[in-house]
C-alpha positions in Angstrom: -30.1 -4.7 -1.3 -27.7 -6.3 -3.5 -24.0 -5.0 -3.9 -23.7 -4.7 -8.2 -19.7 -5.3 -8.9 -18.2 -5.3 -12.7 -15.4 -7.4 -13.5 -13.4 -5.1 -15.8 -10.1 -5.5 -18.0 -9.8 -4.6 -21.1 -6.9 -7.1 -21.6 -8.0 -10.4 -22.8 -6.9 -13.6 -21.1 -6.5 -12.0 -17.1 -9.2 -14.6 -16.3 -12.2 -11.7 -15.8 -14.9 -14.5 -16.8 -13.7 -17.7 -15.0 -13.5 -14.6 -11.8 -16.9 -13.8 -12.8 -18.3 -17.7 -12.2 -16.2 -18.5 -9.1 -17.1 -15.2 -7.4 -20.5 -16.0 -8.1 -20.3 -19.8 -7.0 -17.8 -18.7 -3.4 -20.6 -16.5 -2.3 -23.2 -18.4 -3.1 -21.5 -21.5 -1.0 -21.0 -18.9 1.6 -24.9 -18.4 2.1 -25.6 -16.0 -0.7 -28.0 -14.8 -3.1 -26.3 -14.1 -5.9 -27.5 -13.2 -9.9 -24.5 -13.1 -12.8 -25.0 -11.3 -15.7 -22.7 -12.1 -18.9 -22.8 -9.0 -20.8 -19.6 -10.1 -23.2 -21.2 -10.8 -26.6 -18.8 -14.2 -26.6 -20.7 -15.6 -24.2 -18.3 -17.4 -22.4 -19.7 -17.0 -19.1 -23.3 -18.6 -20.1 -21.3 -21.5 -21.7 -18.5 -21.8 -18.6 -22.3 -22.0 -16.4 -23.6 -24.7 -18.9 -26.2 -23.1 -20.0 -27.3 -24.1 -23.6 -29.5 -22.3 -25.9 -32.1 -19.8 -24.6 -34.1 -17.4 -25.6 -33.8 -15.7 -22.1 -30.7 -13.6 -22.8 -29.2 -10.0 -22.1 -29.3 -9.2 -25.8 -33.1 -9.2 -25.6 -33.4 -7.2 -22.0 -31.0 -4.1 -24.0 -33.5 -4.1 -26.8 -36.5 -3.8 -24.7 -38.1 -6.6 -25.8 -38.3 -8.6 -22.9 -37.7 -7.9 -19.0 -35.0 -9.9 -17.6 -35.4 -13.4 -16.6 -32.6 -15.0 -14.7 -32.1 -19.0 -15.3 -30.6 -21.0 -12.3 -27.5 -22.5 -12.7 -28.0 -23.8 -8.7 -29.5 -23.3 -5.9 -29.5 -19.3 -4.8 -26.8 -18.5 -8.1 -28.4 -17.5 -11.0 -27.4 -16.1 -15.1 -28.7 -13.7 -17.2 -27.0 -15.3 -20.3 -25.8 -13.8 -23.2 -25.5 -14.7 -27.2 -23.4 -13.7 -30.1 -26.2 -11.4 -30.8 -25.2 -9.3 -28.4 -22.3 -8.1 -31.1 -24.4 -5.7 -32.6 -25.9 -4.0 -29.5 -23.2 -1.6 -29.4 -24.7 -0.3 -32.9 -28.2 -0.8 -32.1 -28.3 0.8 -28.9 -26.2 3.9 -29.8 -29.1 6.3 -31.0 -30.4 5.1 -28.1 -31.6 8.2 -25.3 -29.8 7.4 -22.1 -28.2 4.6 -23.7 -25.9 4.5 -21.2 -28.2 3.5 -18.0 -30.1 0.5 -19.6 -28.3 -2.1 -18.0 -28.9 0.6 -14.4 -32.7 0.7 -15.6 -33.5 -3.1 -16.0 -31.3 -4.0 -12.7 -33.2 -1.8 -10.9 -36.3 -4.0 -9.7 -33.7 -7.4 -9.3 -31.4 -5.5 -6.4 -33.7 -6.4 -3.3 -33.5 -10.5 -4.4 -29.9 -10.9 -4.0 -27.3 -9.8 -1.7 -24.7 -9.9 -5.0 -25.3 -9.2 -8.9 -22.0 -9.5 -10.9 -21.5 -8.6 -14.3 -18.8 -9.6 -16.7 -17.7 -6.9 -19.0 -16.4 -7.4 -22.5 -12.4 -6.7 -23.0 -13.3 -3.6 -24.3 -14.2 0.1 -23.4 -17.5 0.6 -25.6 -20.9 0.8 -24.5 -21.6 -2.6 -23.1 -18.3 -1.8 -20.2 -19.9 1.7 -20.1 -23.3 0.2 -19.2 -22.0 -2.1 -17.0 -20.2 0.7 -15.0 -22.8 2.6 -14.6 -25.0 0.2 -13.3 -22.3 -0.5 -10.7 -21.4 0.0 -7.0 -17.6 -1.3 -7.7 -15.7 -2.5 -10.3 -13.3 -5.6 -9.7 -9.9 -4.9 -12.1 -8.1 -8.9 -12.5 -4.7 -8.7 -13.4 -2.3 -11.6 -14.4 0.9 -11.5 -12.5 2.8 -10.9 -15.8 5.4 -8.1 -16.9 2.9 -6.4 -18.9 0.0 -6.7 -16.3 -0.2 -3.0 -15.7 -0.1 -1.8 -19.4 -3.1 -0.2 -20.6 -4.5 0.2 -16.9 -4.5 3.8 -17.5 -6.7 3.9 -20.1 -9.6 2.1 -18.1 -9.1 4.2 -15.0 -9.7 6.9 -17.2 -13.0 5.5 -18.4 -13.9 4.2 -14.2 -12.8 8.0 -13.9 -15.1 9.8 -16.2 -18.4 7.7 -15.8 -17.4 8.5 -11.7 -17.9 12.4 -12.9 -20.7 12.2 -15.3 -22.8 8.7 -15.5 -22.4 7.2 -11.7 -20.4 9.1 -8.6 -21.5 6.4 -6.3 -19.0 4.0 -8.5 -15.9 2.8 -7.3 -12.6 0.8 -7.7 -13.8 -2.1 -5.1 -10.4 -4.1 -5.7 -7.7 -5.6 -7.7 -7.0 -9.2 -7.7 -3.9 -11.5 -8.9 -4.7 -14.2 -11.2 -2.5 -17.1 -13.0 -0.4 -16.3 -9.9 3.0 -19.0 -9.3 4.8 -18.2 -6.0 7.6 -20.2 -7.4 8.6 -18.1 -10.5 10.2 -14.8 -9.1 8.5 -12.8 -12.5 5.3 -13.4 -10.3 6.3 -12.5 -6.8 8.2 -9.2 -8.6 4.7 -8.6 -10.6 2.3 -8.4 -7.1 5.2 -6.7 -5.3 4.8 -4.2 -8.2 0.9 -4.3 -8.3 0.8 -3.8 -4.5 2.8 -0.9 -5.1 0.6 0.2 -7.2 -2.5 0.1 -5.6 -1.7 -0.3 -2.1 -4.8 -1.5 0.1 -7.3 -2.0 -3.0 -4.8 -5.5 -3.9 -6.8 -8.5 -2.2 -4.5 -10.9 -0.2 -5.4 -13.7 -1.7 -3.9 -14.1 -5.3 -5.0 -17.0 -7.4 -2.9 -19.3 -8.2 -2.6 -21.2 -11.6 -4.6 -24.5 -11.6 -5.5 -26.1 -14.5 -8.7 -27.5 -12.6 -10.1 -23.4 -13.4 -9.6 -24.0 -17.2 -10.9 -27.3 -17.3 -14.3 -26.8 -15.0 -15.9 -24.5 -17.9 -15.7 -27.6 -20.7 -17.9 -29.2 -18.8 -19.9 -26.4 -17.9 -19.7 -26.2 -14.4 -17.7 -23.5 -11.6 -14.3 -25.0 -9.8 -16.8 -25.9 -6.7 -18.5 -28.2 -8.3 -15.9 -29.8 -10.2 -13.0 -29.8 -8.2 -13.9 -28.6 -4.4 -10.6 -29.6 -3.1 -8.2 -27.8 -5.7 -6.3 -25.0 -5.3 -9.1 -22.8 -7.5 -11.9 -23.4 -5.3 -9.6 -22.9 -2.2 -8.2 -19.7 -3.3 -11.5 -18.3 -4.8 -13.0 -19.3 -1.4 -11.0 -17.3 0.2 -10.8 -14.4 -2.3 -15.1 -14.1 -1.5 -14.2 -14.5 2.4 -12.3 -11.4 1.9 -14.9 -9.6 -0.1 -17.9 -10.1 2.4 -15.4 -9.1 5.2 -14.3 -5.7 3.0 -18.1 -4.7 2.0 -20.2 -6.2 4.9 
């Protein structure tokens, strides 16, 4: 039965979908089954995977006009894409009755063919983050190990807080993970010392580190294992999955 994790921040830029992709990729080169869903209307996870056009999105599952059909991207990883589209769902789907469990409701029959599904939340607290939370065993928070990092935390932990109470108790904070991290620049080791603080055993150990192989593997539509295997990315987000199957085996 699959373990469902959201990668949540609603600060842009922490590196949430290039996470998303490289989770996704580590686990599946460590044996896994593993379906990602882009539920962030810009779509930058179904371009970062290379897929192109398709009439197979999320946008299309939310409306209830089709069931979902995951494309592969390789062998045992998987995408439910999304398109621009999915802008107006928010709108669309907010007369909706039980709007907030349609992403749960068409999940549902997927969980027994993976061992992970995760799901990349828009930078934002509306319905689609809602949706993907409640859908959700655990939510993944990125942070960048910059001064402001923390800021603004409070207002999703509130959110994580309240769909805990009312939409989904079985929902928690699975861990917090360091990104655009340079152990060199003493701003970044002050920022996880502070974010360890912070959060105490929910920090990963492994941060990861700047490498400009992570921004350049999405232009040509592919995840840092397939592009650059031996770079710093792919080792660190190797060993950021190693630490995830060890945590929630």
């Amino acid at each position: 039965m699959a373990l469902i994790i959201t990668l949540s921040n609603h600060k842009g830029g922490v590196g949430k979908t290039t996470s998303t992709l490289n989770l996704g990729a580590g686990l599946q080169k460590l044996g896994h089954q593993v379906l990602l869903i882009d539920l962030d209307p810009q779509a930058n996870l179904t371009t970062s995977a290379g897929i192109k056009q398709t009439d197979k999105t999320i946008y299309d599952c939310l409306k209830g006009t089709q069931a979902i059909q995951p494309i592969p991207i390789t062998d045992r990883l998987e995408i439910v894409p999304a398109t621009l589209d999915l802008s107006a769902a928010e709108i669309e789907l907010s007369a909706e009755t039980g709007r907030e469990y349609i992403l749960q409701e068409l999940i549902l029959p997927l969980k027994a063919h993976y061992d992970y599904i995760l799901i990349d939340s828009p930078p934002s607290l509306g319905l689609l983050t809602i949706n993907a939370l409640t859908a959700s065993d655990k939510v993944f928070i990125p942070l960048q190990a910059h001064y402001l990092a923390m800021q603004g935390l409070t207002k999703l932990i509130e959110v994580i807080q309240k769909i805990q109470k009312r939409l989904n108790k079985a929902l928690t904070v699975g861990g917090v993970f360091i990104t655009q991290y340079d152990k060199r620049k003493v701003l970044h080791r002050d920022v996880m010392a502070s974010i360890r603080a912070h959060f105490g055993a929910l920090v990963f150990a492994t941060p990861i580190r700047d490498n400009i192989a992570l921004a350049e593997a999405p232009t040509v539509g592919q995840d840092i294992f397939r592009y650059q295997p031996m770079s710093y990315g792919a080792e660190d987000y190797l060993a950021l999955c190693q630490e995830i199957i060890k945590r929630y085996a």
